[in-house]
N, CA and C of each residue as an Amber inpcrd file, in Angstrom:
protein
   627
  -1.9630000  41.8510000  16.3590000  -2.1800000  42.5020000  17.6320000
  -1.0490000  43.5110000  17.8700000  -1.4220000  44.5800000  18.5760000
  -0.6630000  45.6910000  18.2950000  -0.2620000  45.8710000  20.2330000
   0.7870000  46.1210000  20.7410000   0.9660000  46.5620000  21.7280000
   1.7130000  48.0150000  22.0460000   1.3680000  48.4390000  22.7660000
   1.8440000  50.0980000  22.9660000   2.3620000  50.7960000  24.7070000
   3.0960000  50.8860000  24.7080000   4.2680000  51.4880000  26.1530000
   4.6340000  52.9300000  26.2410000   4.1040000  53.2060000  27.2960000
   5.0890000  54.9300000  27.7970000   5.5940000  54.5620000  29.1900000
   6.7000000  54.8820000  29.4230000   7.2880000  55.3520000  30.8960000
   7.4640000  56.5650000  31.2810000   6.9890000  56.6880000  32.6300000
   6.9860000  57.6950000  33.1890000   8.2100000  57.7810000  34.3330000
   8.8480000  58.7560000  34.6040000  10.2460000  58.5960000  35.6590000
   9.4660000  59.3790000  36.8650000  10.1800000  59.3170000  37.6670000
  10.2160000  59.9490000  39.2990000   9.5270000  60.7200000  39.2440000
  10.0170000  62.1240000  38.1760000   9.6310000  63.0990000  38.2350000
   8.3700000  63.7530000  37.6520000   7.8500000  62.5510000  37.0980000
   6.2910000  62.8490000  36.3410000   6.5320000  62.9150000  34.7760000
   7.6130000  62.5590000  34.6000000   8.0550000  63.0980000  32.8930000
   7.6550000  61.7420000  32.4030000   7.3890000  61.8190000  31.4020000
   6.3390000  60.7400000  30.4500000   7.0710000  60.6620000  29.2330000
   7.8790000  59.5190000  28.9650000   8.2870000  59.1170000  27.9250000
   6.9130000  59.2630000  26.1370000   7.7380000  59.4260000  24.7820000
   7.0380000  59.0430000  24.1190000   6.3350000  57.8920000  24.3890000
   5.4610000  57.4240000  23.1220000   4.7830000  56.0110000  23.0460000
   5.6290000  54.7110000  21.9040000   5.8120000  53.7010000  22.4990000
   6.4300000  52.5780000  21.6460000   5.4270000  51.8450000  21.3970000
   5.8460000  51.4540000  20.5130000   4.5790000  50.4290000  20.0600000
   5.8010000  49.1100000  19.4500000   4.6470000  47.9080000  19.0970000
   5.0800000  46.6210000  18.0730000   4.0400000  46.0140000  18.0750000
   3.8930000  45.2260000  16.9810000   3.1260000  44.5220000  16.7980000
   3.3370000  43.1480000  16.0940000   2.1220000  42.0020000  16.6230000
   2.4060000  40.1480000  16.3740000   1.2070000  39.9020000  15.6300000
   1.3100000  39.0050000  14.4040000   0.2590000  38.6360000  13.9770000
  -0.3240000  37.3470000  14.9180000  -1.4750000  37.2420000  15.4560000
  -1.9020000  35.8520000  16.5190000  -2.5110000  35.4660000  15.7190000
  -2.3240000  33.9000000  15.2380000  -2.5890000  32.9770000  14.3330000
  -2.8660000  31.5330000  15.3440000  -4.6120000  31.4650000  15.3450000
  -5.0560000  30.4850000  16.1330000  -5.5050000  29.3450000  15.3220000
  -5.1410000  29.2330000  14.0510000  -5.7250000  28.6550000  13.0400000
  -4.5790000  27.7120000  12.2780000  -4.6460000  26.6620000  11.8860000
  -3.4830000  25.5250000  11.2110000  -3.7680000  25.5890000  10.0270000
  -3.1540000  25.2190000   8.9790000  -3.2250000  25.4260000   7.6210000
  -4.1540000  24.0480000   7.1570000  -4.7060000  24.2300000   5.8660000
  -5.4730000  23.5730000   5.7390000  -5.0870000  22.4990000   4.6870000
  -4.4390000  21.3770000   4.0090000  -3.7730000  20.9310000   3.5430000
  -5.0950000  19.7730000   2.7960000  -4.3040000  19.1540000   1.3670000
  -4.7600000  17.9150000   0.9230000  -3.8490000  17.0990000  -0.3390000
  -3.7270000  16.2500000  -0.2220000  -2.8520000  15.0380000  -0.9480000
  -3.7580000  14.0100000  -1.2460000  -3.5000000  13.3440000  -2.9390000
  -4.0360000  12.5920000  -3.5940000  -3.1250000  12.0120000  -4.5380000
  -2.8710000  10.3840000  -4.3320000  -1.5430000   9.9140000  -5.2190000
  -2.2020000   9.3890000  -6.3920000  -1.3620000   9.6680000  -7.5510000
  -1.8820000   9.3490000  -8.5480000  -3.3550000   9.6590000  -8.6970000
  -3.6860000  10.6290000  -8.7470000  -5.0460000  11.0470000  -9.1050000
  -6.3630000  10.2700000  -8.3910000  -5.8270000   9.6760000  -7.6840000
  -6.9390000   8.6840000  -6.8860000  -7.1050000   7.8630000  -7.0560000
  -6.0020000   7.2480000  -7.5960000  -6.7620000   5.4200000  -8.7080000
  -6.2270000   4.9580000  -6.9590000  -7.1810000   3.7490000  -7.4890000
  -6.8800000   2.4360000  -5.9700000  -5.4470000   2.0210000  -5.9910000
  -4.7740000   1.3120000  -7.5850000  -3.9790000   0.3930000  -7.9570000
  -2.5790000   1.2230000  -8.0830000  -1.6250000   0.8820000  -7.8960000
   0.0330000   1.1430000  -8.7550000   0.5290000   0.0980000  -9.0590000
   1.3300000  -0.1270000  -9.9270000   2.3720000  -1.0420000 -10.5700000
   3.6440000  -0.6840000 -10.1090000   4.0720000   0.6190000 -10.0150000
   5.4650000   1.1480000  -9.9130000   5.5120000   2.1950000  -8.6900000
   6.8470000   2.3120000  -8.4570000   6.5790000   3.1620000  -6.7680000
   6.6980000   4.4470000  -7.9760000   7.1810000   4.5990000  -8.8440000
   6.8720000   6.1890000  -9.2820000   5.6140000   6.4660000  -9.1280000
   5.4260000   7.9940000  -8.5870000   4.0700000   8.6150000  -8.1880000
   4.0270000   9.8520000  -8.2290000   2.5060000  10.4700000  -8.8730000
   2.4080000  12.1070000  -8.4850000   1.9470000  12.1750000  -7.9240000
   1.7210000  12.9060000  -7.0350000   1.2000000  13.4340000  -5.9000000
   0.5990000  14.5730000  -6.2600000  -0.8500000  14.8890000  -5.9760000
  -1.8000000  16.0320000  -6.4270000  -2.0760000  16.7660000  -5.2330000
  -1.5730000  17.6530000  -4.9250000  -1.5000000  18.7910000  -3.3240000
  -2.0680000  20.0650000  -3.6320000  -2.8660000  20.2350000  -2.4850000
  -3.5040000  21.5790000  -2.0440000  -3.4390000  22.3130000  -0.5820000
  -3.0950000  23.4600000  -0.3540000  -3.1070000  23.9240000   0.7150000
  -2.7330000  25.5640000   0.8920000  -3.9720000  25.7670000   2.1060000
  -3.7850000  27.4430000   2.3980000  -4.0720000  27.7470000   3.9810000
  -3.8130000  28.5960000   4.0930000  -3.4100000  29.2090000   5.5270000
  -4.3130000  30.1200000   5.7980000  -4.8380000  30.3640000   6.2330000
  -5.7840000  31.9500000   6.8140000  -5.9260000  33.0500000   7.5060000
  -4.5150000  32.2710000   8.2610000  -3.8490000  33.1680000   9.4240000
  -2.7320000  33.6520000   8.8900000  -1.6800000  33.2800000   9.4740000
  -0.1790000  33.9860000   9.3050000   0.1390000  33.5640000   7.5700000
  -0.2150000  32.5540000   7.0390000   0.0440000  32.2040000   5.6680000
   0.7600000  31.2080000   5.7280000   0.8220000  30.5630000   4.3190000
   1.5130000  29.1720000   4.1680000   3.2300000  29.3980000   4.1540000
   3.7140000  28.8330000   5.1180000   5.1270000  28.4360000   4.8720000
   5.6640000  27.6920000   4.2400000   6.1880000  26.4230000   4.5630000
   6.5540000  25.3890000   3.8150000   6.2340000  23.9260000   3.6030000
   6.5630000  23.1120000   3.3190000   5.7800000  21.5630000   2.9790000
   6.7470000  20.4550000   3.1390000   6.1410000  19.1500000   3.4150000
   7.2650000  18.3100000   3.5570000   6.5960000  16.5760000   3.0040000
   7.3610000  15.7510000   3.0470000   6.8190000  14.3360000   2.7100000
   7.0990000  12.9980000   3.5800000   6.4380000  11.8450000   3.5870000
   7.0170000  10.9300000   3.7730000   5.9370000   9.5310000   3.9220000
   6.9330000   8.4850000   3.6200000   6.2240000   7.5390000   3.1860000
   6.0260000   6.4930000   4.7720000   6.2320000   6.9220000   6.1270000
   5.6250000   6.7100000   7.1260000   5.4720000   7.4070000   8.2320000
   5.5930000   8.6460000   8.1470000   5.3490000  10.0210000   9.1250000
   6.1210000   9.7270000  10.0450000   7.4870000   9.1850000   9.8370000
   8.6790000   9.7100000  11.0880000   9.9650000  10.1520000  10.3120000
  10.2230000   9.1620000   8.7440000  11.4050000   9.7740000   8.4910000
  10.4540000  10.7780000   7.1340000  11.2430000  12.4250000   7.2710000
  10.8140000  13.1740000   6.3790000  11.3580000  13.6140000   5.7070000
  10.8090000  13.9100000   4.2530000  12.1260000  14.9860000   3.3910000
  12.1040000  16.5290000   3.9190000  13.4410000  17.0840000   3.0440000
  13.8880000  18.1500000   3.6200000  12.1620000  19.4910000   3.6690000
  12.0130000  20.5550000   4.4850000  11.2230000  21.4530000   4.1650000
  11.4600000  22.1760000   2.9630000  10.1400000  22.3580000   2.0420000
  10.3690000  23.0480000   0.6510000   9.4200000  23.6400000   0.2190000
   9.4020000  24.8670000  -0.5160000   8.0870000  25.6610000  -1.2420000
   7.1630000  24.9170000  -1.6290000   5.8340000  25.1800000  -1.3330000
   4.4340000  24.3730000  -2.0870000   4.2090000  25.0320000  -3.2960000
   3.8100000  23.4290000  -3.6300000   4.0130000  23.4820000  -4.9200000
   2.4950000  22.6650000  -5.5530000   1.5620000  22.9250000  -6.5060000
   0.4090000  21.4570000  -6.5760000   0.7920000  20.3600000  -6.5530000
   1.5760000  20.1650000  -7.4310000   1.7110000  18.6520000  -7.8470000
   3.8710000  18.4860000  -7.3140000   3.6940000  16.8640000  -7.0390000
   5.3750000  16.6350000  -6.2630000   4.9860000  14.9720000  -7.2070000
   6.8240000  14.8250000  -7.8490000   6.4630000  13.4510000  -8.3920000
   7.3630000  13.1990000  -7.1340000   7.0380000  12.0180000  -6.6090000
   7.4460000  10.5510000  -5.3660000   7.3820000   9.7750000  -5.6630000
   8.7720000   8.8610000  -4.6330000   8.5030000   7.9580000  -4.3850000
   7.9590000   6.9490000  -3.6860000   7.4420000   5.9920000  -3.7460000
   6.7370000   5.0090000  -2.9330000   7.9190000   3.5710000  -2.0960000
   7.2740000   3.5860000  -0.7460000   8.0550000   2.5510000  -0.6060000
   7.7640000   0.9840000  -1.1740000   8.8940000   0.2240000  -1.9530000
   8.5730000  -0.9740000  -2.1550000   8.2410000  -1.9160000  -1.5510000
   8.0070000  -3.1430000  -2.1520000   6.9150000  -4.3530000  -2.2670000
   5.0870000  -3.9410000  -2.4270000   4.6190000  -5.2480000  -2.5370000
   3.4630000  -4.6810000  -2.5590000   2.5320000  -4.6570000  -1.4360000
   1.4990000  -3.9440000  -1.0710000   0.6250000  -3.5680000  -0.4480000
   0.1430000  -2.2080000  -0.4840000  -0.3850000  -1.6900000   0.5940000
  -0.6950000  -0.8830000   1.3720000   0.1440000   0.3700000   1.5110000
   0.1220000   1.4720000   0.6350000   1.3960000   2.4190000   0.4880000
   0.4690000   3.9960000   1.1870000   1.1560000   4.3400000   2.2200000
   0.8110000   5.6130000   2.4290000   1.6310000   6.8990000   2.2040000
   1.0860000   7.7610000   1.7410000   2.3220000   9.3010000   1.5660000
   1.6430000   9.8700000   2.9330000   2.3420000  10.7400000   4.0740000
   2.2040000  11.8630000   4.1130000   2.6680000  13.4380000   4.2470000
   1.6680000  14.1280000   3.8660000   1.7120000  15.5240000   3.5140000
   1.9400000  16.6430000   4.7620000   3.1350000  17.1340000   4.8200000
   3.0290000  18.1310000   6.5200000   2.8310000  19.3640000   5.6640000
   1.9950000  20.6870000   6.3170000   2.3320000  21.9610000   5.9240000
   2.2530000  22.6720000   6.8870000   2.9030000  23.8260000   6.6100000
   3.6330000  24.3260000   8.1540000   3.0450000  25.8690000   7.5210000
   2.7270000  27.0060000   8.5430000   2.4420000  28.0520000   8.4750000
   3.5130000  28.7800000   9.0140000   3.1660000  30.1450000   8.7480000
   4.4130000  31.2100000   9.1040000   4.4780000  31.6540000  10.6620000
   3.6330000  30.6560000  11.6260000   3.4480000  30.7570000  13.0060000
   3.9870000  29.9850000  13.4410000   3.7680000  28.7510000  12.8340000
   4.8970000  27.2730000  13.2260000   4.0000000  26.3620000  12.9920000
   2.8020000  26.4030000  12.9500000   1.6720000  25.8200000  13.1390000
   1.2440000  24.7030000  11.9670000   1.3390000  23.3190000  12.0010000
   1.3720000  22.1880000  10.9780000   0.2210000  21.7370000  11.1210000
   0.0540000  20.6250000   9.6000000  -1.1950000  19.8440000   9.4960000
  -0.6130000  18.8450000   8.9920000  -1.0750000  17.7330000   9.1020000
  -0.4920000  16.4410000   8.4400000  -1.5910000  16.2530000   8.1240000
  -1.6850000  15.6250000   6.6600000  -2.9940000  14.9860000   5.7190000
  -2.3380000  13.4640000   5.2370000  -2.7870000  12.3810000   5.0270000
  -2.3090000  11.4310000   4.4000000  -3.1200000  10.5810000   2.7780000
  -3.1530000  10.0190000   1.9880000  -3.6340000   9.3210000   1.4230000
  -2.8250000   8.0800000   1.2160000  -3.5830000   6.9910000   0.4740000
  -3.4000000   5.6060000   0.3540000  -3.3460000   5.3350000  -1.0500000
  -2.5250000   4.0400000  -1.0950000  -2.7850000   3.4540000  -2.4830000
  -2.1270000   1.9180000  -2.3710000  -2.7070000   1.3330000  -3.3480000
  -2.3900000  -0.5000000  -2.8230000  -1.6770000  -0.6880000  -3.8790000
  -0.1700000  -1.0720000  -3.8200000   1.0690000  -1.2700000  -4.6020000
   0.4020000  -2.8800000  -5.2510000   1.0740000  -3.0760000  -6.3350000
   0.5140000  -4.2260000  -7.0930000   1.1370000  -4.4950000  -8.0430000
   2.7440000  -4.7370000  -8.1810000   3.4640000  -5.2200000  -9.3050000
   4.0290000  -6.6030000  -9.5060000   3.4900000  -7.5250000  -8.3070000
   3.8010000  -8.6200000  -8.3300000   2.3750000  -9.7690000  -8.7960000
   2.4140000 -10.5520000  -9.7430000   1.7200000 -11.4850000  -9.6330000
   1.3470000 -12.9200000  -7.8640000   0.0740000 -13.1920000  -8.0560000
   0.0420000 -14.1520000  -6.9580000   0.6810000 -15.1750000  -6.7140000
   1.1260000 -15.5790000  -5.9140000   1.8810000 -16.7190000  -5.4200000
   0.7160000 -18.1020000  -5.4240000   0.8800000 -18.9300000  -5.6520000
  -0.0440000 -20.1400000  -5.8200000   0.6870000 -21.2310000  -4.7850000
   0.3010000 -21.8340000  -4.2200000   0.5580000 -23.1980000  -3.3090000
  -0.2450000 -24.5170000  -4.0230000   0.2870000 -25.6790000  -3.5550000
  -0.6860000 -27.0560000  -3.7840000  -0.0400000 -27.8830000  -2.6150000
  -1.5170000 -28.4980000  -1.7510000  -0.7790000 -29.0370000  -0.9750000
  -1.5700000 -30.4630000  -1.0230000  -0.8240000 -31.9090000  -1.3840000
  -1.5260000 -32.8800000  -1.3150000  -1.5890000 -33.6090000   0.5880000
  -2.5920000 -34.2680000   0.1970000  -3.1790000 -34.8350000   1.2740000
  -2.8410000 -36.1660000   1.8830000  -1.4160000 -36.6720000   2.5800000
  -0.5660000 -37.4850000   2.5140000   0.5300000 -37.8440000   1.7030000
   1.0270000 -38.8900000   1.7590000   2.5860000 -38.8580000   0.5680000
   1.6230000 -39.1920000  -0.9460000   2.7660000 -39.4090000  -1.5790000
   2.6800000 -39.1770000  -3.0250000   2.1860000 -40.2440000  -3.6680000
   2.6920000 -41.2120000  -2.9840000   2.2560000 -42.2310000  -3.6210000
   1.4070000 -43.0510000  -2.4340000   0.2790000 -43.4810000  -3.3980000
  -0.9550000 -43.7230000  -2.9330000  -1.4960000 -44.9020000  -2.9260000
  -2.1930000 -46.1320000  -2.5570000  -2.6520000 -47.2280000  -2.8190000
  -4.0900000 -46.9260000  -2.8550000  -4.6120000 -47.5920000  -4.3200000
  -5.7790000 -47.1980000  -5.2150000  -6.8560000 -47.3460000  -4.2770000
  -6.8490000 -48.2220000  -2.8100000  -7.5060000 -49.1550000  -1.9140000
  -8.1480000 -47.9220000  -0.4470000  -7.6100000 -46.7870000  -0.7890000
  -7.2280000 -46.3720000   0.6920000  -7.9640000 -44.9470000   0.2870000
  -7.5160000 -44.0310000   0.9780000  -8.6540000 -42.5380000   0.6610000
  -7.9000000 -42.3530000  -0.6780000  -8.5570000 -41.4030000  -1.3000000
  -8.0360000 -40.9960000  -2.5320000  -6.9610000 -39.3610000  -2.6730000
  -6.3850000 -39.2540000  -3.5130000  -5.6840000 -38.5590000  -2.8350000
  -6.1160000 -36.5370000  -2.9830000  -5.9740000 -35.9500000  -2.1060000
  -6.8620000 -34.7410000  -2.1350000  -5.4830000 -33.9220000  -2.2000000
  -6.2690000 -32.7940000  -3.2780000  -5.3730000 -31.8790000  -3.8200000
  -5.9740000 -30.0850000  -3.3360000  -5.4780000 -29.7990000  -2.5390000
  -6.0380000 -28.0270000  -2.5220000  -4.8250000 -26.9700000  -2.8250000
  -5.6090000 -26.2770000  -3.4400000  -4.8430000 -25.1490000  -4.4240000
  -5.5970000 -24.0080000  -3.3040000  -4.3530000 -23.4650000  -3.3390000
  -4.2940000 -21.6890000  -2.1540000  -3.4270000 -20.9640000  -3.0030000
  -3.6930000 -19.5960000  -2.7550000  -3.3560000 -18.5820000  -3.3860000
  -2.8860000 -17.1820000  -2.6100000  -2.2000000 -16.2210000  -2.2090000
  -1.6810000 -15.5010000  -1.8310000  -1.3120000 -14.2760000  -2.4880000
  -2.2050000 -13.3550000  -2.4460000  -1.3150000 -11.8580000  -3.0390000
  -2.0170000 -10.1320000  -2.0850000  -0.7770000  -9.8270000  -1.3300000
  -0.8300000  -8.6510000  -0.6860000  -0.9780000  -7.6250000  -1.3670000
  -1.2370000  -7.4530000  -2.7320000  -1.3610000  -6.3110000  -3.3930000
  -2.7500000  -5.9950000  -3.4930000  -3.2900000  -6.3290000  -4.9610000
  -5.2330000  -6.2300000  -5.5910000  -5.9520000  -7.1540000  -4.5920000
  -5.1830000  -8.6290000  -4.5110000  -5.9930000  -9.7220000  -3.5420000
  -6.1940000 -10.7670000  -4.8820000  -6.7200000 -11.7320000  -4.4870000
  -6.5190000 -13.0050000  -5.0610000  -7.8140000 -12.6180000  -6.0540000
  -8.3440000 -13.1940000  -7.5080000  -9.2230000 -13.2450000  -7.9500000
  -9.6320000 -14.3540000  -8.1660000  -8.7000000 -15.2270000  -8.7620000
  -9.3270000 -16.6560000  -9.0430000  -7.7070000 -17.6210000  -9.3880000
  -8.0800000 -18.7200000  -8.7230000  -7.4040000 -19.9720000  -9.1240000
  -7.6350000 -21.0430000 -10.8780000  -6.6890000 -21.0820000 -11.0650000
  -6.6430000 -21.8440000 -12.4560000  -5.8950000 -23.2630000 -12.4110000
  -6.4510000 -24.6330000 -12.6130000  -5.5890000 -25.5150000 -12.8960000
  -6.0190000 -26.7070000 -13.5660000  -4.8930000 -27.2270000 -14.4480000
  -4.8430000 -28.1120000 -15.5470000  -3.8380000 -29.4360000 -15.0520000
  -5.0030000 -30.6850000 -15.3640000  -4.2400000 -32.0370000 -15.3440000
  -3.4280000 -32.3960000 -15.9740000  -2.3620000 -32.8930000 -16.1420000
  -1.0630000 -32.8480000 -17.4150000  -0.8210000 -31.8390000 -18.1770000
  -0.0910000 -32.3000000 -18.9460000   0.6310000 -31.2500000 -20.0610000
   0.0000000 -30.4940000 -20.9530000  -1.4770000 -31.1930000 -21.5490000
  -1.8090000 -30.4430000 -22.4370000  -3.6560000 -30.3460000 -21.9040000
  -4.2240000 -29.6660000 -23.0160000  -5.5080000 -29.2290000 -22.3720000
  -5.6160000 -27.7450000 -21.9570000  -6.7950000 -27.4230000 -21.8030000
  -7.0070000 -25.8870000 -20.7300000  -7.1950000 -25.8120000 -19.4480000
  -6.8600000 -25.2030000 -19.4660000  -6.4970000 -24.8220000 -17.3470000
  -8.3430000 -24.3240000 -17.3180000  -8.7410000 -24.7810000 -16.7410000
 -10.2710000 -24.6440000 -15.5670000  -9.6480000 -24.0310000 -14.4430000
 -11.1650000 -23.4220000 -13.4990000 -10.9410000 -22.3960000 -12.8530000
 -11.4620000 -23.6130000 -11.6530000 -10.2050000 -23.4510000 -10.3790000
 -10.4850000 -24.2350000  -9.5470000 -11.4250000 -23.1490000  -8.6480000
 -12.2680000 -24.3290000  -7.6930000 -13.3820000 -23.9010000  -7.1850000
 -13.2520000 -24.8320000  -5.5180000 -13.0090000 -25.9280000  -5.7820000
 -13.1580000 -26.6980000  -4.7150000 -11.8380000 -27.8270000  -4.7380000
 -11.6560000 -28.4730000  -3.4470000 -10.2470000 -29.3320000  -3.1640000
 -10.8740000 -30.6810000  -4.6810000  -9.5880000 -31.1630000  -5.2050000
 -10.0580000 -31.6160000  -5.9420000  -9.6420000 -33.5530000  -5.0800000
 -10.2920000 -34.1230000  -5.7110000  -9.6920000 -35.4150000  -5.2440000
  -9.0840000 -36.7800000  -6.9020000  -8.4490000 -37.5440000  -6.6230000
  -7.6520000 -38.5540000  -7.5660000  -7.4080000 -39.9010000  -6.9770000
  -8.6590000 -41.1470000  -7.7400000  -9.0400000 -42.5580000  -7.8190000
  -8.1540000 -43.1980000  -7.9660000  -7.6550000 -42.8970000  -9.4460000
  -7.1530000 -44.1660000 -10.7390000  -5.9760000 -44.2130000 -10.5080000
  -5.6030000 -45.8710000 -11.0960000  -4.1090000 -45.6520000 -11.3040000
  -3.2970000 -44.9770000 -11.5320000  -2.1200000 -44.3490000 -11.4760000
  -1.6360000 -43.8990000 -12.5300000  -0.2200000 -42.8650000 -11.7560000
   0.2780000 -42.2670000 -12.9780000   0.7650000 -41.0340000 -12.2470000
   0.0620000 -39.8010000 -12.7940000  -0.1000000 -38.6080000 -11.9650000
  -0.4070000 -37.2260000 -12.0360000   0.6370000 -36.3690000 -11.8570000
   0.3310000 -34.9810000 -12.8530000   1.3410000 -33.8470000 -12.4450000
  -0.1180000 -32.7510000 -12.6700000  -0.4310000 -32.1110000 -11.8670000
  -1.2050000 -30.9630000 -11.6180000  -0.2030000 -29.6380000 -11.7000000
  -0.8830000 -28.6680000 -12.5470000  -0.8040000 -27.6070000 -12.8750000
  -1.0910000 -25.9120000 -12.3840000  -1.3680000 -25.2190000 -11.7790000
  -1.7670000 -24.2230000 -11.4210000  -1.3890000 -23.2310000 -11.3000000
  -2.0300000 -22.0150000 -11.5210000  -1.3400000 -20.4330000 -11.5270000
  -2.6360000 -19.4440000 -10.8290000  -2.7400000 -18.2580000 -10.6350000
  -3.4460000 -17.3470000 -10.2340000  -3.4100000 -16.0070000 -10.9100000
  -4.9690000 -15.1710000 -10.3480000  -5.3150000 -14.2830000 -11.2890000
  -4.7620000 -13.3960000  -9.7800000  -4.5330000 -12.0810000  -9.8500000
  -5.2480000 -11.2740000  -8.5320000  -5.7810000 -10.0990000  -9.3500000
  -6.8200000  -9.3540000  -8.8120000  -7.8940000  -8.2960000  -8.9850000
  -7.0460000  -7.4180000  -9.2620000  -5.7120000  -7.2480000 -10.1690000
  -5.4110000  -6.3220000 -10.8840000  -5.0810000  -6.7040000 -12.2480000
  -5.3760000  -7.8290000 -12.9090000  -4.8990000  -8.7980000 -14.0300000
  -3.8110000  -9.1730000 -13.9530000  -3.3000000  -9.4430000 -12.6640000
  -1.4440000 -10.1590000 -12.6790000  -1.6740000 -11.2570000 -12.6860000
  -1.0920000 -12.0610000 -13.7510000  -1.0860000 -13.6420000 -13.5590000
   0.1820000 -14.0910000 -13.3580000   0.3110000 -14.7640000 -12.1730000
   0.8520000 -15.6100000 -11.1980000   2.1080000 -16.3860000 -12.2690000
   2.8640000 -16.9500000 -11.2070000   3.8600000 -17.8530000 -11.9190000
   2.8690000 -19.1920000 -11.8420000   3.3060000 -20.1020000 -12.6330000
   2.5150000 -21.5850000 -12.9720000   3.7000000 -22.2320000 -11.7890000
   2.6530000 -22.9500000 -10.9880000   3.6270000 -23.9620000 -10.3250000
   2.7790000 -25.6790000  -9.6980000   3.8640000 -26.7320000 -10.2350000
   3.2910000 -27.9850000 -10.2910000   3.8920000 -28.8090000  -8.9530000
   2.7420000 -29.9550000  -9.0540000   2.9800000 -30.8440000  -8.1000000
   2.9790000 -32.1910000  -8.7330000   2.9830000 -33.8320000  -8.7660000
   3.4880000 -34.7920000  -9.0920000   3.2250000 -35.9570000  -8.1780000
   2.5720000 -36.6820000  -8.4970000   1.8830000 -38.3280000  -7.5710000
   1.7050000 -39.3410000  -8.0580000   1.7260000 -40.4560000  -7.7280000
   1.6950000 -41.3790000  -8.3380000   0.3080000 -42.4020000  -7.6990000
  -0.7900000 -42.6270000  -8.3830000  -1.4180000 -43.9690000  -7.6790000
  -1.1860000 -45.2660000  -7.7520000  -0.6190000 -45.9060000  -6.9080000
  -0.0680000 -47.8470000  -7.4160000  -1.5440000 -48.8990000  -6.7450000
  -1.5300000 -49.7570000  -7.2540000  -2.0740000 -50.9520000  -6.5320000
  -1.8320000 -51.5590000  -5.2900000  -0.8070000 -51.3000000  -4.7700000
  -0.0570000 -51.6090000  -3.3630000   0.4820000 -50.7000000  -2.9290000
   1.1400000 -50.4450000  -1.7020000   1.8680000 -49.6050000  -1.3300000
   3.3350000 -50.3530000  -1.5780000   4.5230000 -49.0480000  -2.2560000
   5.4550000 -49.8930000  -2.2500000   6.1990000 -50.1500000  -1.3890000
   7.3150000 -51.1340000  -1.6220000   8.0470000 -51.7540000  -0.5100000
   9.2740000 -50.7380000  -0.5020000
C-alpha cells in the first residue's frame, strides 16, 4: 500500500508530493512438521524432523522449536529437514513448529510420536499370605502389566524353573501341596520384552504355628 502527501502553506503554495509505502500482510504463514517421517514408534529421543513452509504475503522469516510450546529454541533460517531432540521417558512426545513471517505474523503446527525404549513392567499379586492351608480357598495369582510407551501386548508365565512360559490369559489359581515360584515377563506392541519378575508360596496341610 502506497501513501502520498502535499502541504500547502498560508499562502496557497503547494509543497511537492511525498510518498511511502507498507506491504499489508493479512495472511499467516503456512507451516508443516512430521517426526521421523511419520512412523507411530521411537526408541531414541534422536529425531528428524521433516518441515515445510511458505508465506504469501510479506514472506517467510524465521522458524523455531520445542518440545512443549512454552520453552523455545533460539529463532533460525528454514530449513526442510532439523535433526531434534525429544524429551525423555516414554510416551507421548510432541515437537512444535513456530514460523514467523516478515510482518510478525506466526503459525504454530505440531506433530506426535509415542517414545518406546523401555520394556513393560510386569506385577504379580497373590491373593492372601503365602502360605496357605490346602483346606481353605486356593491360592489366586494375577499377573498385570504396565507400559506407557506401544501399550501392553501380552503377558507370559512359567511354573518353576524349567519348561516354557505360556501366554497368561486369566487369574490363575494353586490346590496342591507344595511350594511354588511363578515366573512372568511382558510383550508391549513394539516387541520390547519386559524384565522377568517372580513371586514364591508355599501350600502346607495346616496353617503354621
Amino acid at each position: 500500500r502506497s501513501v502520498a502527501v502535499r502541504v500547502m502553506d498560508y499562502g496557497g503554495l503547494v509543497s511537492g508530493t511525498q510518498s511511502d509505502t507498507i506491504y499489508l500482510d493479512l495472511s499467516d504463514p503456512v507451516a508443516f512438521v512430521s517426526i521421523n517421517g511419520g512412523q507411530t514408534y521411537t526408541t531414541s529421543t534422536s529425531a528428524t524432523l521433516t518441515l515445510s513452509a511458505s508465506d504469501s504475503g510479506s514472506g517467510l522469516n524465521q522458524v523455531r522449536y520445542s518440545n512443549d510450546g512454552t520453552a523455545w529454541s533460539a529463532w533460525e533460517a528454514y530449513s526442510a529437514s532439523k535433526a531434534w531432540t525429544l524429551s525423555s521417558g516414554d510416551g507421548t512426545k510432541t515437537v512444535y513448529y513456530q514460523v514467523s513471517d516478515k510482518a510478525g505474523r506466526t503459525t504454530t503446527v505440531t506433530d506426535t510420536i509415542q517414545m518406546d525404549a523401555l520394556g513393560p513392567t510386569t506385577t504379580m499379586t497373590l491373593s492372601g499370605e503365602h502360605y496357605r492351608n490346602q483346606y481353605l480357598a486356593p491360592v489366586g495369582l494375577v499377573i498385570t502389566a504396565s507400559d506407557p510407551g506401544s501399550g501392553v501386548a501380552s503377558i507370559w508365565y512359567r511354573i518353576g524353573t524349567s519348561g516354557s512360559f505360556v501366554r497368561y490369559t486369566s487369574p490363575l489359581g494353586f490346590y496342591g501341596l507344595g511350594s511354588y515360584t511363578i515366573y512372568a515377563y511382558a510383550i508391549d506392541n513394539n516387541g520390547h520384552v519386559g524384565s522377568t519378575v517372580s513371586t514364591s508360596f508355599k501350600i502346607v496341610s495346616a496353617l503354621p504355628v
